[in-house]
N, C-alpha and C positions, 0 to 999 in steps of 0.2 A: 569591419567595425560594427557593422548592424547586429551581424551576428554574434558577436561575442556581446551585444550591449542585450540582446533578446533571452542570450544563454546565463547572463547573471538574472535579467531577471527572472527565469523560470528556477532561479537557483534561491531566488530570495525570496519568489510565492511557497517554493518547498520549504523552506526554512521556518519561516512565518508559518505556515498550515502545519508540521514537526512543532513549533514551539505553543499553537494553539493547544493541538492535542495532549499534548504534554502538561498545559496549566491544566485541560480539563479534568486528566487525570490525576492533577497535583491536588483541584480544588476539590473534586471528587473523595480522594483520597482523605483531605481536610475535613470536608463535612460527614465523613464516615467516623471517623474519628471523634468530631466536636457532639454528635448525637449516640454515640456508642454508650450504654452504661459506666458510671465510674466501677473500682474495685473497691469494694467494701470487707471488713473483716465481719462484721456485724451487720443490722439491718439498718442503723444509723450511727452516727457521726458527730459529736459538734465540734465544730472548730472555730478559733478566735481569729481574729483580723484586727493586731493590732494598729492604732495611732499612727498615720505616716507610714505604712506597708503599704510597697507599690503590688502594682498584676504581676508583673515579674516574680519579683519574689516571694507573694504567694503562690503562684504555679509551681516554683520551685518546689516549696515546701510538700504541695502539694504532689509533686513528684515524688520527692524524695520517700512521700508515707504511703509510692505505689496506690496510689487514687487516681490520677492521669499519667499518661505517658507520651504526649506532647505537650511540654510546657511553653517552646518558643512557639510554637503552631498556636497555642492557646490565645498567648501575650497577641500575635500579630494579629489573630481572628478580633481578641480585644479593642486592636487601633482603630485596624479597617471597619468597625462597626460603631467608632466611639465610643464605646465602652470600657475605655482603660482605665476610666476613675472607679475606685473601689472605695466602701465605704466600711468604717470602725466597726464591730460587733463580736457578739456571738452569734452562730450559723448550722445549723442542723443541715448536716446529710444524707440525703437517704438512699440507697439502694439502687432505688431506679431515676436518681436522678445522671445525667448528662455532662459533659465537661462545658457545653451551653448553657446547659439550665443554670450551671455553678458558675459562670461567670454575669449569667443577668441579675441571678438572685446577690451576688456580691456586688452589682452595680448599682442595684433600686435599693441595696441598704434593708433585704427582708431580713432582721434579724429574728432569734429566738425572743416571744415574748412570755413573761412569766405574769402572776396574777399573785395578787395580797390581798385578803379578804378583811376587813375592821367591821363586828358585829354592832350593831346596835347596841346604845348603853354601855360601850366601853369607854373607859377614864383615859383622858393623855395618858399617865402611866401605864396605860395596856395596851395602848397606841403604839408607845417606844419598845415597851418586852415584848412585844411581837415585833416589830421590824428587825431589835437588836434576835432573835431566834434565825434571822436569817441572815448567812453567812454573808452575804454583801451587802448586808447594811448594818455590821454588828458593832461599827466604828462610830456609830448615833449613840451607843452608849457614854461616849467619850466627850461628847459636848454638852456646855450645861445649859438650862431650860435659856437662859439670854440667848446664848447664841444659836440655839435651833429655832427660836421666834423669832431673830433677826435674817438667820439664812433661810426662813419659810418663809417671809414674807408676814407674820402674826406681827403686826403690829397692835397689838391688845396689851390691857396690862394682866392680861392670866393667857393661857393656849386651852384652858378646860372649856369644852364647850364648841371649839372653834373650827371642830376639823370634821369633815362628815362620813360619816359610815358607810361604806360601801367597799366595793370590788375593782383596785385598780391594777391595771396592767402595767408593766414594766419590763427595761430591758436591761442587759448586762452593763452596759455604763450608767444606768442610775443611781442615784444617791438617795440614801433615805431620805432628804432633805426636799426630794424634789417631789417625793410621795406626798410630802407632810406641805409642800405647796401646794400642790394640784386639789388636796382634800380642805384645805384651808379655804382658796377659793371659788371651789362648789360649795362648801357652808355659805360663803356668802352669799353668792348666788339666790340660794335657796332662801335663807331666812329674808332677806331684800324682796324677792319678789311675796313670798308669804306676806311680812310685816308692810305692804304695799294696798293687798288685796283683805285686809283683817276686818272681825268684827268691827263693828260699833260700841262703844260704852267698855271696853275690855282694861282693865285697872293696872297697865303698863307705861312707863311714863317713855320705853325705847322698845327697840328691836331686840336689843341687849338682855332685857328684862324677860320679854317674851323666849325668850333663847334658854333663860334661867329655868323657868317655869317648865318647857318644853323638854328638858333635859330629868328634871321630876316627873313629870309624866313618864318617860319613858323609864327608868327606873322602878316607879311604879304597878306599871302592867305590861305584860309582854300580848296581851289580847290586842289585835289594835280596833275591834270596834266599843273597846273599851276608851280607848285615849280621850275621845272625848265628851263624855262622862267623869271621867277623873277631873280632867282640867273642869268642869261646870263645877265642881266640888269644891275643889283649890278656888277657881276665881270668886264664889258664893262666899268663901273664908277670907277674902281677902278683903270684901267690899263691906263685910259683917266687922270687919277690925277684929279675926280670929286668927289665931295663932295657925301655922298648917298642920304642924303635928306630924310633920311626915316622915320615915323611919331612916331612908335613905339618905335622907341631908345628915342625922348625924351619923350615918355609918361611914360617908365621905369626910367630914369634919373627925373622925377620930382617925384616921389614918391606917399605919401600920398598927395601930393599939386595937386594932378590930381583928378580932382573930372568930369570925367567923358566930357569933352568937352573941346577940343586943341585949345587951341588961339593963334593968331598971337605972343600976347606977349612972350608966350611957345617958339615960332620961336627961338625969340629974346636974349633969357634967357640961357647963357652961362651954360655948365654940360658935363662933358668927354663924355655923352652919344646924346649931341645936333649936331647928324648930319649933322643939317644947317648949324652949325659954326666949329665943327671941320675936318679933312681929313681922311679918310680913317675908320676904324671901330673900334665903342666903346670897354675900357678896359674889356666888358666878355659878354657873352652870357644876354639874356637878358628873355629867359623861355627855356623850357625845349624841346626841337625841336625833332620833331618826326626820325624813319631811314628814311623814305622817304623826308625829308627834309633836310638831313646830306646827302644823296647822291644827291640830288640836288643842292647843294653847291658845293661838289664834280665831279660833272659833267652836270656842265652849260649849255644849251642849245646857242647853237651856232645862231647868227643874228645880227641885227643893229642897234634896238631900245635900247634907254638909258633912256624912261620915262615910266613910268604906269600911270595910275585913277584907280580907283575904279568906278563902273559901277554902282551898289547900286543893283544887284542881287548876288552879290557873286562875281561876275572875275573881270577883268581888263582890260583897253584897253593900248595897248603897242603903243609907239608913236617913230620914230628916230631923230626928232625935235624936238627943244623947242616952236615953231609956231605950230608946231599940238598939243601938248600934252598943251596948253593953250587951244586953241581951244575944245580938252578933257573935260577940267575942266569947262569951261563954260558950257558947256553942259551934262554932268553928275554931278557936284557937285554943279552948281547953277541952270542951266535949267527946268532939270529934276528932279532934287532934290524929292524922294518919303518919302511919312511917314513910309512906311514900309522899306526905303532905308537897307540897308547893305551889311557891307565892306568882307563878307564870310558868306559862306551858312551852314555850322557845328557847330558854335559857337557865341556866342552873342560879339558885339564888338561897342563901341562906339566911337572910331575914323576916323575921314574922312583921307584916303590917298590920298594925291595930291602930289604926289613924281616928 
């Protein structure tokens, strides 16, 4: 009896020591595999993870497009590490990556991230033909200005003005909508903390105001140790009960009728936004004004001059009379008048300022 009970178990230490070796070489096996390069036809790859696709059956897929070639090994590597929740996206592959690295990157959710760039001094309408240029967000053409203010979160009665210039990142499940949030509010951000920390004595009865103003400036001059020189000009016209005169507000106020060259008639041509003819500053913003153009509104440069030109290299000549700043215009916007003239040296513009 002893001996048959000593002979099982030297029957079951063998057993056990065969089935140790055996995982090692199973698990061996496993991590040779799970660290081995995928197969790539190219040097990258993207691929989507739709909504509710489990590890399973992306392994699968994965299989199937000969990219791994243990997809149940994968899925169980998946459990036994926790890592069997996968996350929605789009997902670049590359070359040297792993059937490990392709399941951690589809667990942490690293999707493909893309970039939209919105320049300085562009109008909401340049806002939306840029986003609608892009093939996943061309369905923003399709909603009208109510309903992209109410799904941005713009509660304003205009979106001109309200969205900030910059470089945002995005990924394959975003919505234009979510751009047009995110830039909404960092404007606020921004103009809040400016209109917080602002001059003294400065002739804006809001932020709102200041935002207007900032948005002319920027339109203005693309110099930016200009900005605040322009605004001391504007806000000196403001306080003097002078009209602005500034070229941009009617080339906004005329719309699509602006076909690229400002006429006297334009002068002439009554529009809440015709500075010639009305006092003090158009009912909203008129593009989308950079923070250094929002603090140049906010903190004027202090002087005497109330006129500019446009030089036709980018700046401006500041004048404290109406006899010199004629004088100006004769000689930079008829004299001199160049073919390669222009009114800011960052951005293309085809309006003459003779403010």
């Amino acid at each position: 009896m002893l001996k048959n009970l000593k002979r099982l178990l030297r029957t079951t230490i063998v057993l056990v020591l065969l089935a140790a070796v055996g995982l090692a070489v199973l698990l061996g096996t496993a991590q040779r595999f799970l660290e081995q390069p995928v197969t790539l036809s190219k040097n990258t790859v993207e691929w989507s993870i739709q909504t509710g696709e489990s590890l399973n059956g992306v392994n699968r897929q994965l299989y199937q497009n000969n990219i791994v070639s243990h997809p149940r090994l994968l899925s169980l590597y998946g459990r036994m590490t926790g890592q069997s929740a996968i996350q929605a996206g789009l997902y670049q592959i590359n070359s040297d990556d792993t059937a490990k690295s392709l399941l951690e990157r589809f667990n942490r959710g690293q999707v493909i991230s893309f970039q939209i760039t919105f320049p300085e001094g562009w109008s909401y309408q340049q806002w939306l033909q840029h986003l609608a240029s892009v093939e996943q967000f061309a369905d923003i053409s399709e909603l009208s200005q109510a309903q992209i203010m109410t799904a941005a979160g713009i509660r304003k009665s205009h979106p001109e003005g309200w969205l900030f210039p910059d470089t945002y990142s995005y990924i394959s499940s975003d919505k234009a909508i979510d751009i047009l949030a995110r830039a909404h509010l960092k404007m606020e951000q921004v103009l809040n903390s400016a209109w917080q920390n602002r001059s003294a004595d400065i002739p804006y009865n809001s932020a709102y105001e200041a935002l207007i103003m900032a948005s002319i400036i920027e339109k203005e001059t693309g110099l930016a140790e200009e900005r605040p020189e322009i605004a001391g000009v504007f806000v000196r016209r403001l306080n003097k009960g002078m009209r602005l005169q500034t070229d941009p507000t009617v080339i906004y106020g005329l719309g699509l009728a602006y076909r690229g060259d400002l006429k006297r008639s334009h002068l002439k041509t009554f529009s809440p936004y015709n500075t010639y003819m009305i006092k003090g500053l158009p009912p909203t913003p008129i593009a989308m004004p950079s923070a250094a153009a929002i603090e140049a509104a906010l903190h004027p440069l202090a002087g005497t001059s109330l006129y500019f030109v446009a030089r036709g290299d980018g700046g401006h000549y500041f004048s404290e009379t109406l006899g010199e700043h004629q004088k100006a215009v004769r000689k930079y916007q008829i004299n001199q008048r160049a073919k390669d003239y222009q009114s800011a040296p960052t951005r293309k513009s085809s309006k003459e300022t003779t403010d």
